[in-house]
C-alpha positions as CSV (number, residue, x, y, z in Angstrom):
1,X,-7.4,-27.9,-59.3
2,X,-8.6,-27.9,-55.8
3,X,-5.5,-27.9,-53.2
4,X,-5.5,-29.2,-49.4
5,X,-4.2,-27.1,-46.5
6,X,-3.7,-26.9,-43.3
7,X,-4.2,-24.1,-41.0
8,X,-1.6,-23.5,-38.2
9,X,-0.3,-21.7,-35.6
10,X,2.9,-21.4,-33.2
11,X,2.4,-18.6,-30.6
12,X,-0.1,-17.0,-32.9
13,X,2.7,-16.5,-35.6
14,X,-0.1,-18.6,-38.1
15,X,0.4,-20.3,-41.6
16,X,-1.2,-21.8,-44.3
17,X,0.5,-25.7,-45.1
18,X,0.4,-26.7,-48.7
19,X,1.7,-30.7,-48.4
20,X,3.0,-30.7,-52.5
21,X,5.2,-33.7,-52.2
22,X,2.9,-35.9,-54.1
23,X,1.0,-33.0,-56.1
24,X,2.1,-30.6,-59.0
25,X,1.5,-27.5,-57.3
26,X,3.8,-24.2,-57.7
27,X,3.0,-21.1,-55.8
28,X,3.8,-17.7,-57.4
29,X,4.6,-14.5,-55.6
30,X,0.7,-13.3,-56.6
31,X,-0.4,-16.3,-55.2
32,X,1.3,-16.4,-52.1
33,X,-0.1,-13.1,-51.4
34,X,-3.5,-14.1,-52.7
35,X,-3.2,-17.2,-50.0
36,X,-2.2,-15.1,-47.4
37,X,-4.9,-12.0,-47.6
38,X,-7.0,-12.0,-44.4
39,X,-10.1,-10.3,-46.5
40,X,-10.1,-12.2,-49.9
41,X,-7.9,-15.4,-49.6
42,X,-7.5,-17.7,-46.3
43,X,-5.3,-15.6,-43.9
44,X,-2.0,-16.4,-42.5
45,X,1.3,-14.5,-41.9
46,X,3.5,-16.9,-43.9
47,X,3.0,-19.9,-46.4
48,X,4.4,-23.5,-45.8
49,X,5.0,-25.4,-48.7
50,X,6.2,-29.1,-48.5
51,X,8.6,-30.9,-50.9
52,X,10.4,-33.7,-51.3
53,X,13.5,-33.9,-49.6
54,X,17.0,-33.1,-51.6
55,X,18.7,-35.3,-49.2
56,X,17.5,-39.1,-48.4
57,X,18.4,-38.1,-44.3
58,X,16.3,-35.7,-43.9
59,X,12.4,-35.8,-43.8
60,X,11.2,-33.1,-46.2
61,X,12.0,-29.5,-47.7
62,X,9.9,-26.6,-47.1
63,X,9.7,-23.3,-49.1
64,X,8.7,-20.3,-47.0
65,X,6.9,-17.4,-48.2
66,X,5.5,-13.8,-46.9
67,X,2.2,-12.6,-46.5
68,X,3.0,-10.1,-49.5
69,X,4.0,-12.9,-51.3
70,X,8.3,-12.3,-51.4
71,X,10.1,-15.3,-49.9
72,X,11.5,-16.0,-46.3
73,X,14.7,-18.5,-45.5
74,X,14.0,-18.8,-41.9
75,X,11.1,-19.4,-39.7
76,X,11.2,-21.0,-36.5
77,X,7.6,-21.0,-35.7
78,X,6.9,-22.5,-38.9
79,X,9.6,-25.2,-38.2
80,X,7.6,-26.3,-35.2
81,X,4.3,-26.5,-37.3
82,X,6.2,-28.6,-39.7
83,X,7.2,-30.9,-36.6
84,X,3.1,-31.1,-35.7
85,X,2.3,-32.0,-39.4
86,X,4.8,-34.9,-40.0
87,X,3.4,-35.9,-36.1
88,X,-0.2,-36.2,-37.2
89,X,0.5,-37.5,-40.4
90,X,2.3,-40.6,-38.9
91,X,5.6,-39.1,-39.5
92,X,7.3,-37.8,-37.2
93,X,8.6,-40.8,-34.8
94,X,10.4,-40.9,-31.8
95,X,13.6,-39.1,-30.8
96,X,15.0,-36.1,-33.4
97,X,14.6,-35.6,-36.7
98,X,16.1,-33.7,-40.1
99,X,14.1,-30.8,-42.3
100,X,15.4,-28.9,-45.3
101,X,14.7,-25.2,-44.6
102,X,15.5,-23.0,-47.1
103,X,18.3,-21.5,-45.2
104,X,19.5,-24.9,-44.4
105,X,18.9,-28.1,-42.5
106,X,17.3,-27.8,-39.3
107,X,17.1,-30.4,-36.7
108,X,14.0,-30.9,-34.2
109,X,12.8,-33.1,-31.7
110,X,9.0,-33.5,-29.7
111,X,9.3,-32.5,-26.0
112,X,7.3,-34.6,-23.4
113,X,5.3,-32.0,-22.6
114,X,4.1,-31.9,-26.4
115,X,6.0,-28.6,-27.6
116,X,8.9,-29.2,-30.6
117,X,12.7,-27.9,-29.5
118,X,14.3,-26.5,-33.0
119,X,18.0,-26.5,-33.2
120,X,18.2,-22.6,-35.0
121,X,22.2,-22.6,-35.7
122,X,24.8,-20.1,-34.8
123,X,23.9,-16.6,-34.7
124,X,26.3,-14.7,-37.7
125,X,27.2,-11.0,-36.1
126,X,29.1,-9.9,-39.1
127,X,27.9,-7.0,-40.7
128,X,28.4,-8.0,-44.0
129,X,27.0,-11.1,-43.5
130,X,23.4,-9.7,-41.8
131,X,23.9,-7.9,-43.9
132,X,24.0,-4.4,-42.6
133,X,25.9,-1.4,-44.5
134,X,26.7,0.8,-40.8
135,X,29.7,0.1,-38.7
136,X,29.2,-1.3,-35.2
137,X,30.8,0.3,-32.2
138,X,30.5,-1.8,-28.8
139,X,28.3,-4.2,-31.0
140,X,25.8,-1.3,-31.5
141,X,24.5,0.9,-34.8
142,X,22.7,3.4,-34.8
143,X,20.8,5.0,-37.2
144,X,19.3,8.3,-37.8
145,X,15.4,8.7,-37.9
146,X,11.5,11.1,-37.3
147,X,12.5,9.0,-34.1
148,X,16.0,10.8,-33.0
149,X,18.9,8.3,-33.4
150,X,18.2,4.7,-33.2
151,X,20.6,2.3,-31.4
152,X,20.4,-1.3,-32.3
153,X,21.9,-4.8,-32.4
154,X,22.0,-6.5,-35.3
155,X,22.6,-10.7,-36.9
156,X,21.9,-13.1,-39.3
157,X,19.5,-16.0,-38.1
158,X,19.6,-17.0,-41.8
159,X,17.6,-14.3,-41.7
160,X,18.3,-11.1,-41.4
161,X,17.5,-8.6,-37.9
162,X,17.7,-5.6,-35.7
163,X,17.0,-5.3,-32.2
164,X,15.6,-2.3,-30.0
165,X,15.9,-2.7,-26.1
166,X,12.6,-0.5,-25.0
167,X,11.5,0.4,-21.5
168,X,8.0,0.9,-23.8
169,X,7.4,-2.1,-25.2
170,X,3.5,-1.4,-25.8
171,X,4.5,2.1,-27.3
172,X,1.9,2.4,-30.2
173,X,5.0,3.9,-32.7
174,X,6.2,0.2,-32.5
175,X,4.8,-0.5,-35.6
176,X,6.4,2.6,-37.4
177,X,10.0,2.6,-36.1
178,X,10.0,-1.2,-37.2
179,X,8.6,-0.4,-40.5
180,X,11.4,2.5,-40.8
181,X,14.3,0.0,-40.1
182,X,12.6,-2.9,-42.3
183,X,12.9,-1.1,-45.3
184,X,15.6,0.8,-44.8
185,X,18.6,1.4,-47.1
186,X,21.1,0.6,-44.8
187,X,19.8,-3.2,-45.1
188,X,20.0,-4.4,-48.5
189,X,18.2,-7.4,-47.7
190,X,15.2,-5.5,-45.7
191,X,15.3,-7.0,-41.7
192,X,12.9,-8.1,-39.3
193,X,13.0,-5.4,-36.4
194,X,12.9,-6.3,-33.0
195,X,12.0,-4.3,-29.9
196,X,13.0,-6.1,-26.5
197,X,11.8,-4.9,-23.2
198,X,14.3,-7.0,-20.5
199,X,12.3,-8.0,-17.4
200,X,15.5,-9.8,-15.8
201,X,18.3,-11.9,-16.9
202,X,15.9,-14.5,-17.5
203,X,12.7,-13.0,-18.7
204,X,12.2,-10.4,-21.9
205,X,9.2,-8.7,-23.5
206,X,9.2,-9.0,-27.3
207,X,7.3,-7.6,-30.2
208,X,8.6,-8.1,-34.0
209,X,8.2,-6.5,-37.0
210,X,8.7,-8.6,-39.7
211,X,9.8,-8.0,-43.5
212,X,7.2,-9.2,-45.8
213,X,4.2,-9.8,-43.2
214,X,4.4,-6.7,-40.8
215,X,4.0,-7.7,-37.2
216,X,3.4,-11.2,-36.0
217,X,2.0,-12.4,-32.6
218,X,5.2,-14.1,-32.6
219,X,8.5,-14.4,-35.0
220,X,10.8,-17.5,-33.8
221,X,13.7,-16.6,-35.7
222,X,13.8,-12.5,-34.0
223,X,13.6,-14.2,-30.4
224,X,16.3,-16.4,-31.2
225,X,18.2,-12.9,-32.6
226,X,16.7,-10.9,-29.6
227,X,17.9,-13.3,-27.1
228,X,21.7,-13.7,-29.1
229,X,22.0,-10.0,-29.1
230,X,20.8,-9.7,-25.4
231,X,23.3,-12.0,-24.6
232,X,26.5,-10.8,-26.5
233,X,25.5,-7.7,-24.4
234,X,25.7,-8.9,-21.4
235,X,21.6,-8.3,-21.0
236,X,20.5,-12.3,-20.4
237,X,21.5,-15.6,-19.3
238,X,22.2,-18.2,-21.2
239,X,18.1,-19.3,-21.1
240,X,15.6,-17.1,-21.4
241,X,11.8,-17.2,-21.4
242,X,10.7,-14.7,-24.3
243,X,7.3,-13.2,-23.9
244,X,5.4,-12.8,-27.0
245,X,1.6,-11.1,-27.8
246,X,1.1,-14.4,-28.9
247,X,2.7,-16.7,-26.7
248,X,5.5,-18.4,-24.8
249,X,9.3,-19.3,-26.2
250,X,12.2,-20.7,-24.6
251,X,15.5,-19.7,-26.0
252,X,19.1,-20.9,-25.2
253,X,22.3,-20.4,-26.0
254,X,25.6,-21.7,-24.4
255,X,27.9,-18.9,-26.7
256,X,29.2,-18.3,-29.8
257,X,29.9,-22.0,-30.5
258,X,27.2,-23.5,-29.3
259,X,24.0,-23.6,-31.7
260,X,20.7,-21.7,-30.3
261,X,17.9,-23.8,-29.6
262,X,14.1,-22.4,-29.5
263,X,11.4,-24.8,-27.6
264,X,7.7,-23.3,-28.1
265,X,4.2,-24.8,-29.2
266,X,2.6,-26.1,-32.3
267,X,-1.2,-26.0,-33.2
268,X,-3.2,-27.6,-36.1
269,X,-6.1,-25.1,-36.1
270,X,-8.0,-26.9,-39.2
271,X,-7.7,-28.4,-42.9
272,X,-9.5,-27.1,-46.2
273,X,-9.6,-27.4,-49.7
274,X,-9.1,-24.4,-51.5
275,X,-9.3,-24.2,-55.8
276,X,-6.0,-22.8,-57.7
């Protein structure tokens, strides 16, 4: 049966939108991955797939999955693209608005200047709720690798992550370490692994390596983690302008009972019909 998407982008983080509230259309692990290969299918880091809302509040519900085809619970970037979506399809309205993520409901609102500000929820440093089976000292792991001894931060963004602070951001073993640490035991979960170059108490260099898709121009949800582990550390203000390869974020976060708020772009790129 032929299916409509949308192709989208925040920060070059991009998706494939499937809008299945009014269609009977269920994606399986091999055909999430089938969606997302760059060679045989249309090409996209994750897969947005639109339902009907649980609640009557909130807008709609939106199912998250990889690039290999495993399932995600948190994507910022995707969010926004959801904000774009409900915009050009008449939708979205003035003033905020309510989504269903899966890892829970996530409130957004249009900026004047066109971008979408998500509110991302309170970064969760509990090890066992990251989760993460190490010990923390000084809110620090580390972790023994081909690499030496890794040290790292680590939370839940209802999502799992590490975090690097690099004076090498551009290091070509990037995509290794963060491949090491994805997978590694000592997440039970798997993690997206973050490596953070700090350029001032305002400014940071990120790249992400994410579980299930490898690295992304951009990750929303490790910026927000970056910048919440920066901060705890005493590395960053409470705002912070978070340089991806793919683009621009704004992160802030009052402290640990305020929630964490991302503000970046949203890009339709084009739609398609694609058969089952």
């Amino acid at each position: 049966m032929p299916i409509k998407f949308h192709k989208m982008h925040g920060a070059g983080n991009d998706f494939v939108l499937i809008d299945a509230r009014s269609a009977d259309f269920n994606l399986s692990p091999q055909g999430a991955a089938k969606i997302a290969d760059r060679h045989f299918g249309i090409g996209c880091d994750q897969i947005l797939v639109l339902r009907e809302a649980r609640q009557a509040a909130n807008r709609l519900r939106y199912e998250i999955w990889n690039s290999d085809g495993s399932a995600a619970a948190q994507c910022g970037n995707g969010a926004r693209c959801v904000g774009l979506y409900l915009e050009l399809m008449g939708e979205g309205g003035a003033g905020s608005f309510t989504v269903e993520s899966p890892s829970g409901v996530v409130a957004m609102s249009r900026c004047d200047d066109g971008e979408y500000e998500i509110a991302m929820g309170l970064p969760n440093f509990e090890p066992s709720k990251v989760p993460v089976n190490l010990d923390p000292e000084d809110g620090i792991y580390r972790l023994d690798s081909p690499w030496g001894c890794l040290e790292f931060g680590a939370v839940s963004m209802g999502n799992p992550h590490a975090l690097l602070i690099r004076d090498d951001i551009e290091n070509n073993q990037i995509p290794q370490i963060g491949l090491y640490i994805s997978t590694h035991e000592a997440f039970p979960e798997g993690c997206n692994a973050g490596f953070a170059q700090v350029q001032g108490a305002g400014k940071i260099q990120l790249r992400v390596i994410e579980r299930g898709a490898g690295e992304t121009l951009a990750c929303g949800s490790g910026a927000c983690a970056a910048v919440a582990i920066l901060r705890r550390l005493d590395k960053v203000r409470d705002e912070v302008d978070v340089f991806l390869p793919g683009g621009h974020l704004v992160i802030k976060w009052r402290g640990d009972r305020e929630p964490l708020t991302m503000k970046g772009p949203a890009e339709h790129i084009f739609r398609g019909i694609m058969n089952e």
